[in-house]
Each structure stands twice: as C-alpha cells, then as structure tokens.
N, C-alpha and C positions, 0 to 999 in steps of 0.2 A: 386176808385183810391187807389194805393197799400201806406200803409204810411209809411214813414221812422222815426225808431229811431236813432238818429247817436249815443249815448251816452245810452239809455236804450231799447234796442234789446228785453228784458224780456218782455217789454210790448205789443210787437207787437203778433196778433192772431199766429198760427204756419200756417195759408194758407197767412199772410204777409209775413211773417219770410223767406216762400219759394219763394214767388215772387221777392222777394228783394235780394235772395242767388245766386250772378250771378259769383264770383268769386272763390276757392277753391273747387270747384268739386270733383278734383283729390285728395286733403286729403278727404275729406268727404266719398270718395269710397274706399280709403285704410281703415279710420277707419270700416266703416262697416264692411271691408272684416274680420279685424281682431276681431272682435267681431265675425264674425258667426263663426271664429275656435278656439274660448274660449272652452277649455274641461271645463264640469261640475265640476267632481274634482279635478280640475288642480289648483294649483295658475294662477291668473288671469295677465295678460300683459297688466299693467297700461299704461297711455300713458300721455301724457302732450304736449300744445300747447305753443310754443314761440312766440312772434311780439312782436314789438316797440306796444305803445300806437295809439288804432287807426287800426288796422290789419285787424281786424275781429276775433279777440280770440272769442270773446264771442257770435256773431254769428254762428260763427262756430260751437262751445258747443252746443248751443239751438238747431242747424240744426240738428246736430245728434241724440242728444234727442230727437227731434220729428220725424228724421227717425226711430229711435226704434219706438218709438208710431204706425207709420204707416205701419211698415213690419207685418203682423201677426206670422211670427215664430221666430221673433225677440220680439215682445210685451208679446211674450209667458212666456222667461226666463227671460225678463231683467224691472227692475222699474226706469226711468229714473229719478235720483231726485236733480236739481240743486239748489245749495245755492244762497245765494244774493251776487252779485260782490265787495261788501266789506264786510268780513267777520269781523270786529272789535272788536265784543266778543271773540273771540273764542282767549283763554289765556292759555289753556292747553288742553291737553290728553281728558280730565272729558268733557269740551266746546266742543270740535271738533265733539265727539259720540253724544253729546246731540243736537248739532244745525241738525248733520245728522235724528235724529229721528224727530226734526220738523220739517223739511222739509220735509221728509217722507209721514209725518201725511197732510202736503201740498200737496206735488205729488198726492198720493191714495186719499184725503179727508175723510181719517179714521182717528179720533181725537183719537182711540184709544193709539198711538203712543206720540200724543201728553199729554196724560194723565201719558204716562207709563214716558217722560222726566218730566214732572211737578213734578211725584211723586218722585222721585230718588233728586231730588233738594230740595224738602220739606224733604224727610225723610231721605237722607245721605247725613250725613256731610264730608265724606273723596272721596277726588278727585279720589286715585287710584282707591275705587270701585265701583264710580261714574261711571268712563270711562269704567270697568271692565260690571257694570249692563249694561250697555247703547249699547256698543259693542254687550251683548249677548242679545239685544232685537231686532239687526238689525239681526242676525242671527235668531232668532225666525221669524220674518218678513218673512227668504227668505223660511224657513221650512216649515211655514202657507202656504205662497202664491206659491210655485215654483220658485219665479222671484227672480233673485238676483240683488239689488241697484246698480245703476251705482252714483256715488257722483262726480257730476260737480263742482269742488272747484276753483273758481278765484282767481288770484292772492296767487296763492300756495307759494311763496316764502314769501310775507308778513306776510300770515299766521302762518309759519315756524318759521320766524320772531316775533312772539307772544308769541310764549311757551315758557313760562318763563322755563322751566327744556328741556334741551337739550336733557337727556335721552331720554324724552316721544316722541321726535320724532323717536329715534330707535326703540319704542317701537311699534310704529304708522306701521312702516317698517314691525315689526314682523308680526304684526296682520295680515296684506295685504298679506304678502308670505305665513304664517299659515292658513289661511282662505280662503278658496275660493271661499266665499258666496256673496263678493262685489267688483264691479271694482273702480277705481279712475281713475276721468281724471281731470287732473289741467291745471292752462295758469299762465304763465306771461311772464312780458315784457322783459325777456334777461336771460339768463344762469346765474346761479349762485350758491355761493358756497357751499349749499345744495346737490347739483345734479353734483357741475364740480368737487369737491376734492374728491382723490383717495380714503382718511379717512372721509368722509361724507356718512352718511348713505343711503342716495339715489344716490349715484354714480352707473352710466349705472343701475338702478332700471326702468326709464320707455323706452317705446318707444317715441321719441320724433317728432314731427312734427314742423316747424320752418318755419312759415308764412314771404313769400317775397311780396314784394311790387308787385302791379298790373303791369300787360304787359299793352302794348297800346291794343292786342285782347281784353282783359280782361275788359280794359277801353272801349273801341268801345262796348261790350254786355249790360256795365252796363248802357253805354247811350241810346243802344235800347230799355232799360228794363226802364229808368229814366218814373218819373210819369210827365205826359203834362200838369199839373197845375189843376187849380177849375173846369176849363169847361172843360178837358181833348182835351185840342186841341192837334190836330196831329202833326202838324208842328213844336213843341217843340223839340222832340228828333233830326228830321230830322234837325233843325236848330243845334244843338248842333254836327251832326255828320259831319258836315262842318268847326267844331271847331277842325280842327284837331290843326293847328298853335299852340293854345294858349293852348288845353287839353293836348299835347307831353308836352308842356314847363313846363308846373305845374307839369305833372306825374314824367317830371325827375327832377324836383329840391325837388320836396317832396315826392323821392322814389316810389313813386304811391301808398301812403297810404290810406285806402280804405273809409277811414271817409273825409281826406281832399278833396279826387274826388269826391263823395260826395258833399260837399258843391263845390266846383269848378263849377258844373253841376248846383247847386240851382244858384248861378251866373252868369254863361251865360244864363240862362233859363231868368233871371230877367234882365240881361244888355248885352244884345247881340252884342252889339257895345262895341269899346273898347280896351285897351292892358292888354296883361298878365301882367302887371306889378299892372295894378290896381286888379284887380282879386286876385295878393299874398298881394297887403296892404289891402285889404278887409279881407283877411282870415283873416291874422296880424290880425289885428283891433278886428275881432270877438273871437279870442283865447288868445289874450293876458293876459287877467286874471292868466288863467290857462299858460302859458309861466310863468309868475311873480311869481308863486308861486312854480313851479318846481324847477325855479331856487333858489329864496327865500331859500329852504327847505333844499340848500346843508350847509356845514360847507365853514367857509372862502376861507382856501388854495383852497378847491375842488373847488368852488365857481369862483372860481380867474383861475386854470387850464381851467377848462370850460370855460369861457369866451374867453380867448386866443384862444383854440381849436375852438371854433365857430366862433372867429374873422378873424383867416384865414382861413378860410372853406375847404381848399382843407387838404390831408389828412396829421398831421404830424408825424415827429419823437419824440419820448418823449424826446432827446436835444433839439429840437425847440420849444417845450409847456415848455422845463424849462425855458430858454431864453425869450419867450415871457413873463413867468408868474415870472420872476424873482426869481425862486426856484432854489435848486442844482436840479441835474437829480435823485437821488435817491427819495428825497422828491415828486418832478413832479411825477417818477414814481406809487410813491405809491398813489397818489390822482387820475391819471389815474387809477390804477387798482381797485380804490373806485368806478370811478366812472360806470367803466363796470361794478362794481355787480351791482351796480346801476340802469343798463340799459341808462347811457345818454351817454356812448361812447362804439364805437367799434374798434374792430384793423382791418387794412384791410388791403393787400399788393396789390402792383400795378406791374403791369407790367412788366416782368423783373427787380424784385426787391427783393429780400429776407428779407430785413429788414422788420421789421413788424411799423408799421404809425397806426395815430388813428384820428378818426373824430365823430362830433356828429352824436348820430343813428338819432333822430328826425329831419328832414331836416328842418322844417317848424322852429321849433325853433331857429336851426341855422339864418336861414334866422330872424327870429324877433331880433336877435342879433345884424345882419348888419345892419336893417335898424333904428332899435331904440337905440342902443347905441352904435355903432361903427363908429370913424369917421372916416370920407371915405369910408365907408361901402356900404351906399345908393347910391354912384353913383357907385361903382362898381358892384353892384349887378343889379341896371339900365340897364349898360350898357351889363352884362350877359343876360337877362329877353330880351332883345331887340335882340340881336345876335342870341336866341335860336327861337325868335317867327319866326323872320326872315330865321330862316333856316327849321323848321319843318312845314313853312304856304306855303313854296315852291311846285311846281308840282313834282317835282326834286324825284328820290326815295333814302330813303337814302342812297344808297352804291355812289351816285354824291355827298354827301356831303362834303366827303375828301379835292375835289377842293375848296368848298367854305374856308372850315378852314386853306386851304395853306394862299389864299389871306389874310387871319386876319394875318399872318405870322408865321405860325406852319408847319411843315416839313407834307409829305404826312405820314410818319410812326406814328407822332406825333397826325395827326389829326383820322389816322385810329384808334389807342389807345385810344383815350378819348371820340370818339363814339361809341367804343364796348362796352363800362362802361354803365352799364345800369342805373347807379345815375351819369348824366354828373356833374365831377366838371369842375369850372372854371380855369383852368391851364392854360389859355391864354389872362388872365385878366391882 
C-alpha cells in the first residue's frame, strides 16, 4: 500500500513519491522540458513554484528531483540536491552556500563536502569569504563530477526574509547569472516583494509556475489512485468515486487544495455515510491548531482586516474591509497589501467588473472563521454546504444547473456566473 505524507513528502521512497504524483503533470513536463535546453555555458533559467499552503509545492520539487534521478541523460549533468522545507539557519550569504554544501554532501553521500563546510566554519571567521570559499567549492563539485546542482529551496521568500544584509541577496542574483554551474528552484506560498517590485533584485529573474487548485478530473484520478486501506480492499476507491455530491462540494469551498482532498478522501474512506458539512467540521477540527496560529502570528490592525475579509467570504472592496474593520481606506489598504505579501489574501475581479476585490486565499481557513468565530457564520455556511451537496449529488450535468440557482432566486445570468467560478462563492446567501 502506497503511503501518504500530507505534510512531510521528503520522507516518502521516490516509487511513493511517484505513486501518489496524480496531479500537476503538465508543470512537471514543462520543467523537464526546460531543463533538457539548459546550455552548459549558459546562465541557467531558475524557476520557482507558487501555491497557497497545501498545493503540492513540495511534491512537486521531490518529483522533479527524482525525475532527474531517473532520466539517464538528465542524471548525467544534473545533482539534484534539496534543502529541508524550513530553512531557519540560514541568516546570510555565508549560511545559504554552506547549508547548500551539506546537503550536497547528503545528496552524493560524499562527506567530503561536508568536511570542506565544517572546515570554513572552524577556520573562517568572516562571512563574505565564508560565502565566497563555499560558493567556490559548489563550483569545484560541478568541475569534479560534470553535474551541475540543482538547489530545491522551500520557502524562498522566508529565507530571503533572513538575510540580515539586503545586499547579499543582489549578490546571491549575481552569482546565479555569473555562474552557470548551478540552477535554483524555489516555492512559496504567494508572490512577493522579492520577485513583484520593479527595484527588487529578483524581479522577472525566474520562470514562474503557479500551482491551482485540483479540477474535479484531477480529483476523480487521485481517488482512483487513493490507497483501499490495511487490507487493501477494492471497494474503497470505488465507494469514494460515488462521492461525487460531497467530493465537488469540498473541492470548491477549499479551492481543490491538494492536502485538504486528501484528508477529504481519508474521510469518506472512514465515514461513508453522512453530509459535507460534517466532513469540513472534521477538517476544522483537525487543522485548527495550525488555523490559530496563522492567524495568531499577524499584527492587530492586519489581524482585524483579516478577519472581516474572511467574515464575508465573498470577495471584497478594500471600502467594505475598511468599514467592516473600522479603519480609514488608506490604513485597510495598506494591511491588505500586508497581507497579500503575506500570502493570506488575494485580489481577484469578478465578472464584469474592473475594480479589483480581495478574499482569503486559504478557503479552509476562511471557512474555520465562519464556523468558530463568526456569528451567524455557521448557519450560513450550513445552509451554503447543503445547497452545494444538493446540487453537485444531482444526475443533472452541470450546465442544468442554472435552473436550479434561478429557483434559489438568482437571475439565469447570475447563476451562470457564479458556476463558471471555479471557487463557488456564496453570493446567494
């Protein structure tokens, strides 16, 4: 039985890793493709993964990595060597070359490497030629061996976020475009100001790939691939793929993110009887922690916008999250635009609408919003969870669904609109 890591991907064998890779194909075969046309002497065409928490950033990373491994004329030039998904050391320039050499020395299982970071730690005390020796030993690496390092760095913006000397990230730029002995591929969870300002040194620097939430295809694969439990009975999947009603409802309230389907799946597996509604207080319940402490972690005002925004769920104007959150609009504005670097909101326009509106990205936390501290939250989210089971559990295919959303009292153009939305909000609440 294939096992799932939802939260540590690292530890899964690389013939798990592949069993369980039922979503993003299609990046997965753009990156290779752009790896086989890396010129040797070329500066190399870094790339970087995007998603919400939850995506599959980090699978995705591993998958590629052990495609190198398994092409032989890919495994020829390339050393795939990924870091641990928190990097927390790493404080500078001098940090960043050096965690790369241990892990290096972890990829190949040549301690040599590891010996050569130990010694630079023991015997030099200055950062710049720390990062200076350490850099020229990944390049000795690629001379020795032919294979130039690919360096899978999580959470690239955090990291970014560490270096205490701002330079040393232009400096970090320079090496990358001077050198064309190693590629970088980074992830995190939203654009940010590293990568989006004109005057940021990695502005349009990588290729970007920008992880969306699962399709229902996408969701239907991962239930054929889902594992049938201890005794590996058959009937599992097969029972789950009957689940369309309650699997649609959860895909579009939590954008189809690919850890919460996921558990979604380990739950009807376990309670096959039942409503959607219990299925998202079950999630609730099991991620809450982690909801309390995201939010926990902002500053007040942000704190206070956020909650507003997640209160009405549907998407707003930064005048209505001031109003809700009792700020002026300049102030509101600027805690929304905190919180997009952030990654806990995004802007999104609707329909015939040019103003630009903002909503929380993680849908699930929104939802723990409604149902644990908003009041009046929980029955209208009930009464959403009930409406959506009831329409996606129908024979019906959806383009009949129009009719049903007139009946709730929505115009036929109205209901067309808020089913093309592939994150249904509740506009007819």
């Amino acid at each position: 039985m294939t096992r799932r890591r939802l939260h540590n991907p690292a530890h899964l064998t690389p013939e798990e890793l592949k069993d369980s890779f039922i979503a993003r194909q299609d990046i997965l075969e753009r990156m290779l493709e752009m790896l086989n046309v890396q010129g040797r002497d070329c500066p190399c065409q870094h790339m970087l993964l995007i998603g919400p928490r939850g995506m599959g950033k980090t699978t995705l990373g591993l998958r590629f990595l052990h495609a190198v491994t398994e092409s032989p004329c890919l495994a020829a030039n390339w050393q795939p060597v990924p870091f641990h998904e928190e990097s927390y050391g790493i404080g500078d320039l001098a940090d960043f070359w050096l965690s790369a050499l241990s892990h290096l020395a972890d990829a190949t299982a040549d301690s040599r490497w590891f010996r050569r970071a130990d010694a630079l730690l023991r015997d030099e005390r200055d950062p710049r030629r720390q990062a200076a020796y350490a850099r020229a030993a990944l390049s000795d690496f690629q001379r020795e061996s032919g294979k130039r390092p690919i360096l899978f760095v999580e959470n690239l913006d955090a990291v970014f976020e560490q270096f205490r000397d701002e330079r040393e990230i232009h400096e970090l730029r320079a090496s990358l475009i001077e050198r064309p002995d190693l590629l970088l591929i980074g992830s995190a969870n939203a654009f940010f100001d590293g990568i989006s300002g004109h005057d940021q040194p990695f502005y349009e620097f990588f290729r970007v790939f920008v992880l969306e939430g699962l399709t229902m295809e996408e969701t239907r694969r991962m239930v054929a691939a889902f594992p049938n439990g201890p005794d590996d009975r058959r009937e599992c999947p097969a029972s789950l793929a009957r689940e369309h009603g309650r699997l649609e409802t959860i895909r579009r309230l939590t954008g189809g993110n690919s850890r919460l389907m996921v558990l979604t799946c380990q739950i009807l597996v376990e309670a096959p009887l039942g409503e959607a509604f219990e299925v998202l207080e079950r999630l609730i319940d099991e991620q809450t922690p982690y909801f309390k402490a995201r939010i926990e972690e902002l500053p007040a005002q942000a704190r206070k916008v956020f909650y507003g925004l997640a209160e009405g769920w549907t998407p707003m104007l930064a005048r209505e999250v001031a109003g809700t959150a009792k700020l002026d609009s300049s102030h509101a504005s600027a805690q929304l635009r905190l919180l997009a670097a952030r990654g806990y909101v995004r802007d999104v326009r609707l329909p015939r609408e040019s103003r630009i509106r903002y909503e929380v990205v993680d849908r699930l936390c929104n939802i723990y919003v409604l149902l644990r501290l908003s009041r009046g939250g929980r029955e209208r989210l009930g009464r959403l969870v009930a409406f959506l089971q009831d329409l996606f559990g129908r024979e019906a295919m959806p383009t009949m669904y129009p009719e049903a959303l007139e009946s709730r009292g929505a115009s036929a153009e109205e209901a067309t609109d808020w089913l093309s939305l592939d994150i249904q909000r509740p506009q007819l609440m």
